[in-house]
C-alpha positions in Angstrom: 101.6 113.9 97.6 102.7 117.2 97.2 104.6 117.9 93.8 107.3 121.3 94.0 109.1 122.1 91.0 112.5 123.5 90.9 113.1 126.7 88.9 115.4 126.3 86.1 117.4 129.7 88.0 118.0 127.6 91.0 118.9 124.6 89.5 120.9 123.5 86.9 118.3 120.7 85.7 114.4 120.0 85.1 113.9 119.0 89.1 110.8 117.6 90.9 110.2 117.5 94.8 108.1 114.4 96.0 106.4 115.5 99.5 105.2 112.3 101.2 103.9 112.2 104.8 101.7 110.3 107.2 98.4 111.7 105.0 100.0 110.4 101.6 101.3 106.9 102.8 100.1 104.9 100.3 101.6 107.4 97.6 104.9 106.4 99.5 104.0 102.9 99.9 104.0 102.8 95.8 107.1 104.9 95.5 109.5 102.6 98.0 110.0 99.9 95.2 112.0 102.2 93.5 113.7 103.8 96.3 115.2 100.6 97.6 118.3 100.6 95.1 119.4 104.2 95.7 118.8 103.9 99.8 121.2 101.4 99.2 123.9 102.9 97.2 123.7 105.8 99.5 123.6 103.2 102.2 127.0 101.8 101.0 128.9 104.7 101.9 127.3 105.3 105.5 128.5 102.0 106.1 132.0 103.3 105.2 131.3 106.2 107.2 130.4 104.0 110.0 132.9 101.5 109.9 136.0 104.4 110.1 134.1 106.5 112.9 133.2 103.1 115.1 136.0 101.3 113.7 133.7 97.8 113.7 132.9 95.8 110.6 128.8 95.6 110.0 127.2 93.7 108.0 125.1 95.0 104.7 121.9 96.8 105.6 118.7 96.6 103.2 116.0 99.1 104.2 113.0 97.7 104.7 109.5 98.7 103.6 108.4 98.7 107.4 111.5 101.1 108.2 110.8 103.5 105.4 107.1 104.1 106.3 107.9 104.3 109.9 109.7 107.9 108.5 106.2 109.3 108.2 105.0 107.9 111.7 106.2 111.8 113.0 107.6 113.3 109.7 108.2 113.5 106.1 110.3 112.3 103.6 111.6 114.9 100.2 112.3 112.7 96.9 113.6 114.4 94.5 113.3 113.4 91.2 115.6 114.1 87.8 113.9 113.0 84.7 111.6 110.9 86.4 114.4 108.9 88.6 115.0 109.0 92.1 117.8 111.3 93.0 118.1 111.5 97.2 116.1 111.5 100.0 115.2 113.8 103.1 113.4 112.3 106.6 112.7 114.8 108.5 111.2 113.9 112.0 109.1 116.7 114.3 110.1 116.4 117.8 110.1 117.4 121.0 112.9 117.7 124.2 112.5 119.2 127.6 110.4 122.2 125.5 112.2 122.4 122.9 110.2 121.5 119.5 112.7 120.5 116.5 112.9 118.7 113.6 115.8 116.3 113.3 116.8 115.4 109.7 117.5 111.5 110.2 118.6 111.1 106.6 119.7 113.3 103.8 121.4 112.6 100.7 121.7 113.2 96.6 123.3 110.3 94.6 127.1 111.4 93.6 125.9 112.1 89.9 123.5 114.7 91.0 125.2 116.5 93.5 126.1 119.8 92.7 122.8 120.9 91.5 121.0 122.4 94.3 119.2 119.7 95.2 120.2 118.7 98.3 120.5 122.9 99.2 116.5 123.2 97.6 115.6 120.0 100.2 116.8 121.9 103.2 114.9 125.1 102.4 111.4 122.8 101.7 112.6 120.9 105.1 112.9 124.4 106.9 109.5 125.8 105.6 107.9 122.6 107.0 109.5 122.8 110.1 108.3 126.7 110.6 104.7 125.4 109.6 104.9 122.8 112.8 106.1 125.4 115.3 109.5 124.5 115.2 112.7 126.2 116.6 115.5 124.3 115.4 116.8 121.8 113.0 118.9 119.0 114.7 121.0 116.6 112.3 123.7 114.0 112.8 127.6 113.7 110.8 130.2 111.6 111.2 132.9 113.4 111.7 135.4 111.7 108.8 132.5 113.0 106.5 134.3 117.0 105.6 132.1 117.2 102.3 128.7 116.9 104.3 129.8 119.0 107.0 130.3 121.6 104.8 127.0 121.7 103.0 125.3 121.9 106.4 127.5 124.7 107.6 126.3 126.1 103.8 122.6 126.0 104.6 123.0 127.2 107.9 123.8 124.1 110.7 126.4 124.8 112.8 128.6 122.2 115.3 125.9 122.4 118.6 127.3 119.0 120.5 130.0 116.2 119.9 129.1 112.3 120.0 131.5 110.4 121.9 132.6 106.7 120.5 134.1 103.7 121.8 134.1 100.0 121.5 133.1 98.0 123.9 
C-alpha cells in the first residue's frame, strides 16, 4: 500500500493518500470495514442523482466487499484519509477500446465536510500520474447531468463534455 502525503501548501489539512491495487488486496481487504459507511453516505446522494436523471425509484444499495475488491481486478482505488478517517474514494479502471488505452474513473468522491480542501483535486493528479505510468491517453469519467457542482470540478482538473448519455424509461 502505498502512503502519499499531502503538503500542508496544497492542502488546507494534515492529508494522507491510501494507494491500494491488485498487489495490495489484502491491505484493502482490511481497510473495506471502514469504508462501508462513507460508500454509503456518498451512495445516498448518487441515488438522488439517479432517481432525478432516470426518474425511477431504486431501492438502497450496500456495497459489498466482493464489489469493492473487484475495483482492483484492472485498477486502483485512492483513500484519502484526514486524521486517520476515511474521507472519499477514487476507482480508477485501465482500459482499452478499439486502440484506444484509458483509464475510466468509475467513482470519485470527498464527504461534504471535506470538500474544499484539495482532496478530491490532489486524487485526480495521483489518478493521472498512474494513468501516464500504464501508457494511457485519456481519462474517461461519467456525470449525471443534474450534478452542476461535479461538473465543474472535472472541467477544473481538466475533463471536458466528450459524449452525452441518452435516458429513457422503458
Amino acid at each position: 500500500m502505498a502512503i502519499r502525503r499531502i503538503n500542508p501548501r496544497i492542502a488546507k489539512d494534515e492529508i494522507e493518500i491510501l494507494t491500494f491495487t491488485a498487489n495490495n488486496r489484502d491491505a484493502a481487504k482490511a481497510i473495506y470495514p471502514k469504508l462501508v459507511g462513507m460508500i454509503k453516505e456518498f451512495n445516498k446522494d448518487q441515488l438522488g442523482y439517479f432517481k432525478k436523471a432516470f426518474k425511477v425509484n431504486t431501492d438502497d444499495w450496500s456495497p459489498t466487499e466482493e464489489w469493492f475488491l473487484t475495483g482492483l481486478d484492472n485498477g486502483f482505488y485512492l483513500i484519502p484519509l484526514v486524521n486517520g478517517e476515511p474521507a472519499g474514494m477514487l476507482n480508477g479502471e485501465f482500459n482499452n477500446d478499439g486502440g484506444v488505452k484509458y483509464l475510466d474513473i468509475n467513482t470519485v468522491f470527498v464527504l461534504p465536510q471535506y470538500q474544499r480542501r484539495n482532496i478530491g483535486r490532489t486524487m485526480f493528479l495521483i489518478a493521472k500520474d498512474m494513468g501516464k505510468v500504464e501508457g494511457r491517453q485519456v481519462i474517461f469519467l461519467t456525470v449525471y447531468a443534474n450534478n452542476p457542482n461535479a461538473i465543474k470540478f472535472y472541467e477544473s482538473v481538466g475533463l471536458r463534455p466528450a459524449r452525452i448519455h441518452m435516458v429513457g424509461n422503458i
